[in-house]
C-alpha positions as CSV (number, residue, x, y, z in Angstrom):
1,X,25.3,-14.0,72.1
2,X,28.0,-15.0,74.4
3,X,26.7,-15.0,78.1
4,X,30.6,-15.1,79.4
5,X,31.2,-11.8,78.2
6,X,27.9,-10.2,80.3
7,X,29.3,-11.8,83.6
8,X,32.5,-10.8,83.2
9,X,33.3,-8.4,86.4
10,X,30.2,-9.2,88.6
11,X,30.9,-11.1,91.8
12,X,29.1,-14.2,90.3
13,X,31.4,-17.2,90.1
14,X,32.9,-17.2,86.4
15,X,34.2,-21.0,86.9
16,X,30.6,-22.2,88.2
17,X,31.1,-25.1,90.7
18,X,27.4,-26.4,89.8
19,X,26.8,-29.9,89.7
20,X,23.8,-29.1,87.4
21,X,20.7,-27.6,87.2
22,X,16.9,-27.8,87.7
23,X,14.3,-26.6,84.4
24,X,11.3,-25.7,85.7
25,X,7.9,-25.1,83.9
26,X,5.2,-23.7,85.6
27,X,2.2,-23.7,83.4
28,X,-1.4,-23.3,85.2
29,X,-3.2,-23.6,88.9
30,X,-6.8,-24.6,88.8
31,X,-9.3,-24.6,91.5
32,X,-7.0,-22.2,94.2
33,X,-9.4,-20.2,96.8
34,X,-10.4,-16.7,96.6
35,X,-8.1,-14.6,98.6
36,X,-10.1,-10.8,98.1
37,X,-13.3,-9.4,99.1
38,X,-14.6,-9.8,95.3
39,X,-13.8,-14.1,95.8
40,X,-11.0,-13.6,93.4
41,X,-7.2,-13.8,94.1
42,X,-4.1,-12.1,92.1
43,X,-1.8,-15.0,92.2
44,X,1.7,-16.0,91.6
45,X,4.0,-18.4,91.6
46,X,7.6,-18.3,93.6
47,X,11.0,-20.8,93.8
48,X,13.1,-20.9,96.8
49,X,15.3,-22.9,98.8
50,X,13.1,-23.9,102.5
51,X,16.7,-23.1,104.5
52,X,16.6,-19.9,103.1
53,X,13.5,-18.6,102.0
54,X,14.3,-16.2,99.5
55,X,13.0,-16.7,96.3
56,X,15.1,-17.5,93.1
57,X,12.4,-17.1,90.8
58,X,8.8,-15.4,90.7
59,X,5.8,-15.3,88.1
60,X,4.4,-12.6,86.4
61,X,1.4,-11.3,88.7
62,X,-2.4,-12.6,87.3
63,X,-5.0,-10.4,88.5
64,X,-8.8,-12.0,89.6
65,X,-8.4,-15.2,88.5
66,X,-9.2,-18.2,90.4
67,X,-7.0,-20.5,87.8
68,X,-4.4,-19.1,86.8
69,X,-1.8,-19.4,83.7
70,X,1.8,-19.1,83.4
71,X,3.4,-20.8,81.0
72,X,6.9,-19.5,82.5
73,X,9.9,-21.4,82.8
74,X,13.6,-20.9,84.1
75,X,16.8,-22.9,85.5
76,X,18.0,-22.9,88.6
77,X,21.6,-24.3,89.4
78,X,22.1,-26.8,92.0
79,X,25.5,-26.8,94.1
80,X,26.9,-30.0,96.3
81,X,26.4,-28.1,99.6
82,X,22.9,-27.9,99.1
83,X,22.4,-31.9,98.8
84,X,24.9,-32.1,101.9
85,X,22.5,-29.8,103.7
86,X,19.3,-31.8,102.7
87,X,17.9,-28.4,101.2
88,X,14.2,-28.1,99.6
89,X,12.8,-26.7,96.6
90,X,9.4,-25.1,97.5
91,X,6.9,-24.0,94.6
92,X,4.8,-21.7,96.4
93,X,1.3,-20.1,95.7
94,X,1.0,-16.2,97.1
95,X,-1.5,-13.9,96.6
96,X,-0.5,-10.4,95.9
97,X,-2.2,-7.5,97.9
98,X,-1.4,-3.9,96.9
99,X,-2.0,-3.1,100.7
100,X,-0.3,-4.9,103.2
101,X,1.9,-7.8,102.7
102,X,1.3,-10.8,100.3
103,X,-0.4,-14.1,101.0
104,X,1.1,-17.8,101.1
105,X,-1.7,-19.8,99.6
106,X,-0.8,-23.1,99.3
107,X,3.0,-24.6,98.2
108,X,4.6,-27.9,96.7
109,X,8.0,-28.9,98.2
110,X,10.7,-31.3,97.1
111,X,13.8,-33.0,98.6
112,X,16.8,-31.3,96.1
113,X,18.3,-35.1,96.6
114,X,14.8,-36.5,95.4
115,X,14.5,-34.7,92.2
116,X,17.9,-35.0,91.0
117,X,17.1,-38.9,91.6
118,X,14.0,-38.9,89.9
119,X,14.0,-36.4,87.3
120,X,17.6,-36.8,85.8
121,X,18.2,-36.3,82.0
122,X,14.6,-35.5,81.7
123,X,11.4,-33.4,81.6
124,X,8.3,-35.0,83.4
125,X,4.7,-33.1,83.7
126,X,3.6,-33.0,87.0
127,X,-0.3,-32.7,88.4
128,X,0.1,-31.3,92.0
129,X,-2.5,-30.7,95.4
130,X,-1.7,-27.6,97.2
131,X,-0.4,-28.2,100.6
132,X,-0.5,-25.5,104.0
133,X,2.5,-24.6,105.6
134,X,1.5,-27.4,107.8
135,X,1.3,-29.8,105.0
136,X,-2.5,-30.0,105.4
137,X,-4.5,-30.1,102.1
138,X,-5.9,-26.3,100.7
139,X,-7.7,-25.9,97.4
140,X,-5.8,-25.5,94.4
141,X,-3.8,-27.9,91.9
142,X,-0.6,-26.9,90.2
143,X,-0.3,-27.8,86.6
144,X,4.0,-28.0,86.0
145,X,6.9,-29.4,84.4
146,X,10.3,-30.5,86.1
147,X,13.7,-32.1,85.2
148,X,17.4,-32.4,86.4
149,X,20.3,-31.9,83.6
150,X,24.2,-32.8,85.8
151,X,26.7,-30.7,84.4
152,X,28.1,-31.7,80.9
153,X,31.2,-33.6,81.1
154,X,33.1,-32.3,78.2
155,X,35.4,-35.0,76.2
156,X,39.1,-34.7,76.1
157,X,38.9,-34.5,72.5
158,X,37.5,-30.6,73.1
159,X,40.6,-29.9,74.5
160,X,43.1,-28.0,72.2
161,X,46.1,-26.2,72.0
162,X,44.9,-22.8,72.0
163,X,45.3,-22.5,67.5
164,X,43.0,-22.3,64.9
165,X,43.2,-24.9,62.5
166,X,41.7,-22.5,59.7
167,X,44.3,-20.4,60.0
168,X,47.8,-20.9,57.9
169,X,50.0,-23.2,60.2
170,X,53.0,-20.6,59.4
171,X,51.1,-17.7,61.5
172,X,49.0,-20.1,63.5
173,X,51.1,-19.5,66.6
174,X,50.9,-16.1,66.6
175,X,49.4,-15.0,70.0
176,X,46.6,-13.0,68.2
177,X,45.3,-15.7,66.9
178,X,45.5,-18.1,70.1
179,X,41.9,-19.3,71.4
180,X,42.1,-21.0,74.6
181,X,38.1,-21.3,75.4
182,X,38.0,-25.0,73.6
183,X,35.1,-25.6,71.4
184,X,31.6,-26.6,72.0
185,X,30.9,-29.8,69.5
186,X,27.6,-31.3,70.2
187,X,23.9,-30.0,71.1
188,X,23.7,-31.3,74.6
189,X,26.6,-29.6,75.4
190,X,25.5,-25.7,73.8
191,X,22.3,-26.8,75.7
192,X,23.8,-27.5,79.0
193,X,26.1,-24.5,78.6
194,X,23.9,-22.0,77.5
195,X,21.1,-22.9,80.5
196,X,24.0,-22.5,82.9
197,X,25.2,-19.1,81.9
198,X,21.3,-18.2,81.3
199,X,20.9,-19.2,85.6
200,X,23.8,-17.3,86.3
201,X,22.8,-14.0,84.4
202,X,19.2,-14.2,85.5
203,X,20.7,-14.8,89.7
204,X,23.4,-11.7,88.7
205,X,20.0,-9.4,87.5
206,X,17.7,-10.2,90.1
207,X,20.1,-9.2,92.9
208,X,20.7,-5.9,91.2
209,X,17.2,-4.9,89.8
210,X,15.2,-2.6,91.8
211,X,12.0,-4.6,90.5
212,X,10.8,-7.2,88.5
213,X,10.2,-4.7,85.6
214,X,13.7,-3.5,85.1
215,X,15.1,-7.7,85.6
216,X,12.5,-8.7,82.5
217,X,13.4,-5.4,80.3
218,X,17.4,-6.1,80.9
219,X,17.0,-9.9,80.2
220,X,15.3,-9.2,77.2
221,X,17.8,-7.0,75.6
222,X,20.5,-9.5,76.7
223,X,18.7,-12.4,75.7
């Protein structure tokens, strides 16, 4: 399937400026406090930037359950201007009320300029306490996976002249048959391009979806 094609004519950047992105795995909370009258809580799990607050990625919703599991896991690019800016990933714990607003429970929160330091060009597991917004200790331990993967540089030898080699070379310059998209010669980089496209698609979706049932049915036919 060829991501490019989906984006084509949304206002997301085609020629993404990213310098990378973030995988993220969030797998299980244990021990987290009982939010509802019955002791239990309906927890989930959101991404988002501390400067801005708005979430880039949620959970699925797990009703009564005092530990919870995910096993979800997404991308999420990272731009220059957010390292200039000092920015912070925050993992944070809600509980979900059907009346009223929902419930910060606890979070976990990064330095962007920290992870990219000490998670590059890998995935690490990661065992962490559940802070307050205050940063004071609340019950609950998040079970999760993390890594940093910079932007592929492509090699000059990708670079062609826009004509297929398979193809005669007495009709090979016809304009028909002209490709100028390159080719994409080694698994890191369909790895590293495909995850970028994937961010970008699921960022296009979730700012167009009326709710989070309609984002997962259209990324699943896409996808």
């Amino acid at each position: 399937m060829d991501m490019s094609k989906i984006l084509q004519g949304d206002a997301v950047k085609k020629e993404t400026d990213a310098m990378g992105l973030i995988y993220i795995k969030i797998k299980r909370a244990t021990g987290i406090a009982g939010q509802d009258r019955s002791g239990k809580s309906d927890p989930f799990i959101t991404l988002a930037y501390s400067q801005f607050g708005k979430p880039v990625y949620c959970t699925r919703i797990i009703e009564q359950e005092l530990n919870p599991c995910w096993n979800e896991q997404t991308c999420i690019l990272v731009y220059q201007d957010q390292l200039t800016e000092g920015e912070k990933l925050s993992v944070e714990l809600w509980d979900s009320d059907k009346v009223g607003s929902d419930d910060v429970v606890g979070k976990v929160q990064f330095d962007l300029r920290d992870l990219i330091k000490d998670y590059g060009n890998k995935i690490s597991e990661r065992e962490d306490e559940m802070v307050d917004e205050k940063g004071k200790p609340v019950p609950g331990t998040l079970y999760w996976d993390i890594g940093y993967f910079p932007r592929a540089n492509f090699k000059s030898s990708m670079r062609t002249d826009g004509k297929d080699v398979s193809i005669p070379e007495e009709i090979r310059h016809r304009s028909e048959f002209a490709d100028d998209k390159g080719t994409v010669t080694t698994q890191q980089e369909v790895v590293s391009t495909n995850c970028l496209l994937r961010a970008e698609l699921e960022i296009h979706l979730r700012s167009n979806c009326k709710s989070s049932t309609e984002f997962v049915a259209i990324l699943g036919e896409q996808c």
